[in-house]
ROVEXKE-269920 format. One record per residue: residue in one letter; z, x, y of N, C-alpha, C in turn; residue number from 1. Coordinates in nm, 2 decimals. Layout:
! ROVEXKE-269920
MIBA  residuo     npz     npx     npy    capz    capx    capy     cpz     cpx     cpy  num
MIBA        A       Z       X       Y       Z       X       Y       Z       X       Y  NUM
...
//
This chain:
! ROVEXKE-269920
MIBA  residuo     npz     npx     npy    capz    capx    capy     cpz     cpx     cpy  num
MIBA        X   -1.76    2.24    0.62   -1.64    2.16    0.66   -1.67    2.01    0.64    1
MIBA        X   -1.75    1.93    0.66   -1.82    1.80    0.66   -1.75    1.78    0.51    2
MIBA        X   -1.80    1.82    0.44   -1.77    1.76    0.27   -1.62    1.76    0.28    3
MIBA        X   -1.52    1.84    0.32   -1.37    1.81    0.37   -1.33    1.75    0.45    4
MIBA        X   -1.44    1.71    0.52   -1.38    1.59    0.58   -1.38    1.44    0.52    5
MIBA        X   -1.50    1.43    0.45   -1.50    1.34    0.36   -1.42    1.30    0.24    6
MIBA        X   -1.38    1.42    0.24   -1.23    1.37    0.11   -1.09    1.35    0.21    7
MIBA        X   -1.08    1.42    0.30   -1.01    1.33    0.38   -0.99    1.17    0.44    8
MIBA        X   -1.13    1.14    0.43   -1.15    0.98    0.47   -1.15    0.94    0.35    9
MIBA        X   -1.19    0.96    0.24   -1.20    0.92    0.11   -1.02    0.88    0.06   10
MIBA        X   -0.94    0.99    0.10   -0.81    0.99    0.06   -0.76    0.92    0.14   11
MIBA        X   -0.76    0.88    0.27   -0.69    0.75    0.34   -0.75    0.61    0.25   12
MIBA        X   -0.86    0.63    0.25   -0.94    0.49    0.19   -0.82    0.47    0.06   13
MIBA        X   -0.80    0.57   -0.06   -0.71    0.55   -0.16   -0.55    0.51   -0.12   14
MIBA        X   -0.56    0.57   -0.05   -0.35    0.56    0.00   -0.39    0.43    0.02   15
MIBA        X   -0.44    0.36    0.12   -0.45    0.27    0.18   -0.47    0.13    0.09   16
MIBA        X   -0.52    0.17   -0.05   -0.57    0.05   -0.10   -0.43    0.08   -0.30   17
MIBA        X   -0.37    0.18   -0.27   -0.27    0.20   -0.34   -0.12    0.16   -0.27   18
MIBA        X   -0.12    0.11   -0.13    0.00    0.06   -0.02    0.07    0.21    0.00   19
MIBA        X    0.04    0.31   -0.03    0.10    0.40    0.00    0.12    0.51    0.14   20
MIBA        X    0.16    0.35    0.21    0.14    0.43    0.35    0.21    0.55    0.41   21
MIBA        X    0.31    0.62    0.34    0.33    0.76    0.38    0.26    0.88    0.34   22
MIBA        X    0.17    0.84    0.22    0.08    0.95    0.25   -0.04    0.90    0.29   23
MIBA        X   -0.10    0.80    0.34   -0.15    0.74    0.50   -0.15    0.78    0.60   24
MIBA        X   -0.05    0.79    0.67    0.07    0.85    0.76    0.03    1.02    0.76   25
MIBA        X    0.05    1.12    0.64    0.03    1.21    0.65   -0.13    1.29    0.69   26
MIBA        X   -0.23    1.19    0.66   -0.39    1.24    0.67   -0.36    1.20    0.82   27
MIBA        X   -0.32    1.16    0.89   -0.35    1.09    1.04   -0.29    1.22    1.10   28
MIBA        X   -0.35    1.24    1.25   -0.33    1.34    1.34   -0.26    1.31    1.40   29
MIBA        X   -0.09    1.39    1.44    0.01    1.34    1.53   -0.03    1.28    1.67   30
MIBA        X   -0.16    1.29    1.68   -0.24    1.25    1.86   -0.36    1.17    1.82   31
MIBA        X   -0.35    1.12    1.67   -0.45    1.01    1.69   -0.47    0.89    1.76   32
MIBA        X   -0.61    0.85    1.75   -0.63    0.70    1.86   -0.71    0.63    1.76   33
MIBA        X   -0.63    0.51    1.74   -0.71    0.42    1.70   -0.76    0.31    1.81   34
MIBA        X   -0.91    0.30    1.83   -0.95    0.15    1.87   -1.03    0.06    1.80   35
MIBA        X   -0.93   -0.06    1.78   -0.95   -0.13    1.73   -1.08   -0.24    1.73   36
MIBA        X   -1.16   -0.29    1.64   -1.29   -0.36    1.71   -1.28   -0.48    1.79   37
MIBA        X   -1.35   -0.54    1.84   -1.35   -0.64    1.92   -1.27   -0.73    1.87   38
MIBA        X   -1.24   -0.81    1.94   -1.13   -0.97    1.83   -1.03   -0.92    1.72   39
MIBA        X   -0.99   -0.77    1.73   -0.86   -0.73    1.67   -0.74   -0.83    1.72   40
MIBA        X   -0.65   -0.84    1.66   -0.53   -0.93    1.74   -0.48   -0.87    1.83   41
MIBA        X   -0.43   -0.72    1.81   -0.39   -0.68    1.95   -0.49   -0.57    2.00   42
MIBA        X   -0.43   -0.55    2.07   -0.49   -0.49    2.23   -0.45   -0.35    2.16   43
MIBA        X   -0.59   -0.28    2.16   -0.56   -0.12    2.15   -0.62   -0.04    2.31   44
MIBA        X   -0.60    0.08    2.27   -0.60    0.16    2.20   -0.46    0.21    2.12   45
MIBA        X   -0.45    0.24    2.06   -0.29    0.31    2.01   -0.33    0.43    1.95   46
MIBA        X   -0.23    0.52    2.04   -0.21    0.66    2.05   -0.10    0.69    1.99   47
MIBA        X   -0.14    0.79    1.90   -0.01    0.86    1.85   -0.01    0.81    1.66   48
MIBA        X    0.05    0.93    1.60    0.07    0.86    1.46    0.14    0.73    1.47   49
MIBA        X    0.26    0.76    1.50    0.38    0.62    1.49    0.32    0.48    1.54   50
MIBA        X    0.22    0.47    1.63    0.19    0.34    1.68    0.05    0.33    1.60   51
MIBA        X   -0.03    0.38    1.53   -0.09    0.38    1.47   -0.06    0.27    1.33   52
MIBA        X   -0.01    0.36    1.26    0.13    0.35    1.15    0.19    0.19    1.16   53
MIBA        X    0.21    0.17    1.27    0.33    0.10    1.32    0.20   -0.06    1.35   54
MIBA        X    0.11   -0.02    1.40    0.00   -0.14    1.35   -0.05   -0.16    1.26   55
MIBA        X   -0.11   -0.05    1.14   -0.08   -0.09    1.03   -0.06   -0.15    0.91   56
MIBA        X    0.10   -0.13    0.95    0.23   -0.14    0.86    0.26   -0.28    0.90   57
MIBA        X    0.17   -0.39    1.02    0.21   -0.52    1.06    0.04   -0.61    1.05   58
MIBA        X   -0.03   -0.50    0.98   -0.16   -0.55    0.87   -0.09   -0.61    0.79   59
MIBA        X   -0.04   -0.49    0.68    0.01   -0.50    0.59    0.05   -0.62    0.57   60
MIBA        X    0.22   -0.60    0.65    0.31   -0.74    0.64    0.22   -0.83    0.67   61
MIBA        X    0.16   -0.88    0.73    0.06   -0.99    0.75    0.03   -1.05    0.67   62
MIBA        X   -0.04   -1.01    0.54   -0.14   -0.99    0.42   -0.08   -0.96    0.32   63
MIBA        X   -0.08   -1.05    0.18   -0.02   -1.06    0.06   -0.06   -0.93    0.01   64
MIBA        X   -0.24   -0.91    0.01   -0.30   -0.82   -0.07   -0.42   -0.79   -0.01   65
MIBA        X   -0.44   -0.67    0.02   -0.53   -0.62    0.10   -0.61   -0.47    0.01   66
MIBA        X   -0.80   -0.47    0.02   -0.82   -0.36   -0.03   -0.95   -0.37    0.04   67
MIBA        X   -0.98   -0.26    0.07   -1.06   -0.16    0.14   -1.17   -0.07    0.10   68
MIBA        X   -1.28   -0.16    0.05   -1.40   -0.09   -0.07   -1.51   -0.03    0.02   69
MIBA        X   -1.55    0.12    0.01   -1.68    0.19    0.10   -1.74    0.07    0.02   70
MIBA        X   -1.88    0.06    0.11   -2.00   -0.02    0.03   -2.12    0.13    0.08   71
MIBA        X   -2.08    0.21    0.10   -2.24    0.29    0.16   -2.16    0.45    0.13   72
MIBA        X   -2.30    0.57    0.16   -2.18    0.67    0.13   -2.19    0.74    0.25   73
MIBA        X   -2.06    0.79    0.25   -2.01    0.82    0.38   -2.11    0.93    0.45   74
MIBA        X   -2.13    0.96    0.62   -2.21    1.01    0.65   -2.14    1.10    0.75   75
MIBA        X   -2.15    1.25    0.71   -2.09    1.34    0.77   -2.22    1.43    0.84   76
MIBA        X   -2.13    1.44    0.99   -2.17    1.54    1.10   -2.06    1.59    1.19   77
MIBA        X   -2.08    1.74    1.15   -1.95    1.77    1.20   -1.83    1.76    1.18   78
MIBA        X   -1.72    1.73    1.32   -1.61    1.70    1.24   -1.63    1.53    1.26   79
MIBA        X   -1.69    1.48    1.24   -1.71    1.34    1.25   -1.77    1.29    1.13   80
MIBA        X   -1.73    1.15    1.06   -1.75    1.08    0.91   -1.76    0.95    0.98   81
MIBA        X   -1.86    0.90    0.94   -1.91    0.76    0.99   -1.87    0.72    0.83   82
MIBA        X   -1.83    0.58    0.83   -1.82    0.50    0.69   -1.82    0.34    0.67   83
MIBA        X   -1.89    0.30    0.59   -1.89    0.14    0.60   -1.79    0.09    0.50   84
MIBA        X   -1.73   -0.01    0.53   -1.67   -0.09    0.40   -1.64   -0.21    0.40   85
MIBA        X   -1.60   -0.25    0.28   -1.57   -0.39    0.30   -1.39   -0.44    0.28   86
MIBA        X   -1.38   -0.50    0.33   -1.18   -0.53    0.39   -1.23   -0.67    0.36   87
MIBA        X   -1.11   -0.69    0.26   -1.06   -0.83    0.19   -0.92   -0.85    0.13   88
MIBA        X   -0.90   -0.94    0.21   -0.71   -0.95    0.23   -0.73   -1.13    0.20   89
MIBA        X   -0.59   -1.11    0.16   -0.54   -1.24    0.09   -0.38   -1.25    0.13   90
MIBA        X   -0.38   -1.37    0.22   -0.25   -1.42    0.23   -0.20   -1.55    0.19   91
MIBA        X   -0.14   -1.58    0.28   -0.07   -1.76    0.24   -0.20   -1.85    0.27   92
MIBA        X   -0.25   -1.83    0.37   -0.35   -1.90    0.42   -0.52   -1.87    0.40   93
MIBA        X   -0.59   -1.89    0.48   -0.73   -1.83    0.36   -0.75   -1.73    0.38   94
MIBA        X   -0.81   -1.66    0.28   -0.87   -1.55    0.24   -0.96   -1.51    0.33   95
MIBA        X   -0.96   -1.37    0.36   -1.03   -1.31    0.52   -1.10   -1.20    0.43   96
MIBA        X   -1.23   -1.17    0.46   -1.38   -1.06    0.43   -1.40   -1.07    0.53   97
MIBA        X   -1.47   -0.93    0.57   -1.54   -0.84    0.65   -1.57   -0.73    0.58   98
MIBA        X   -1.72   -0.71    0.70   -1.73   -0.55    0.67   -1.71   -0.49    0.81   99
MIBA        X   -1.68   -0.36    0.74   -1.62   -0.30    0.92   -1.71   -0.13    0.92  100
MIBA        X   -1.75   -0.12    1.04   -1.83    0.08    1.00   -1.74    0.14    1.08  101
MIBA        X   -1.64    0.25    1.05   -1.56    0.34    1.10   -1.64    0.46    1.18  102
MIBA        X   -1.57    0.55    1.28   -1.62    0.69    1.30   -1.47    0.75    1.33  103
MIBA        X   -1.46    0.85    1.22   -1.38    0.94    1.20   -1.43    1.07    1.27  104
MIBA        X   -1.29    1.11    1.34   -1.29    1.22    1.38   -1.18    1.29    1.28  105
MIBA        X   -1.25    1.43    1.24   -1.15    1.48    1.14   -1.09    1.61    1.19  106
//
């Protein structure tokens, strides 16, 4: 199961860096939780696809152009996928990099 889960994170990584957030939307679990890391702008946790989605989708608008490169390979146990990457978005104002390490529950 592990290696399915990894094409699961793998396939959000693509939606996500193709803007195609309804099939985004579709890999996410109707009862997911995202929390967000420290110094996010808002305040998580958010529960549920739609509020998930719904922060997202106000990345997005945020940010001219945003893309989302693994730098490591992903490391599966269980139903959990740990992943590193690097997030670099470009708006009106300057340009924002980071790297961020996820833990997916699949």
């Amino acid at each position: 199961m592990s290696r399915e889960n990894v094409e699961v994170v793998l396939a959000g990584y693509e939606a996500w860096n193709a803007g195609d957030m309804e099939t985004y939307g579709k890999l996410l679990h109707p009862n997911v939780i995202m929390r967000p890391p420290e110094g996010w702008p808002e305040q998580g946790p958010f529960v549920g696809r739609e509020a998930v989605l719904r922060e997202f989708k106000q990345v997005r608008d945020t940010w001219e152009a945003d893309a989302a490169e693994p730098i490591s390979e992903p490391i599966a146990v269980g139903d959990k996928v740990l992943m590193r990457f690097h997030w670099r978005l470009k708006g009106q104002g300057p340009d924002a990099s980071t790297e961020l390490t996820c833990l997916y529950t699949v």
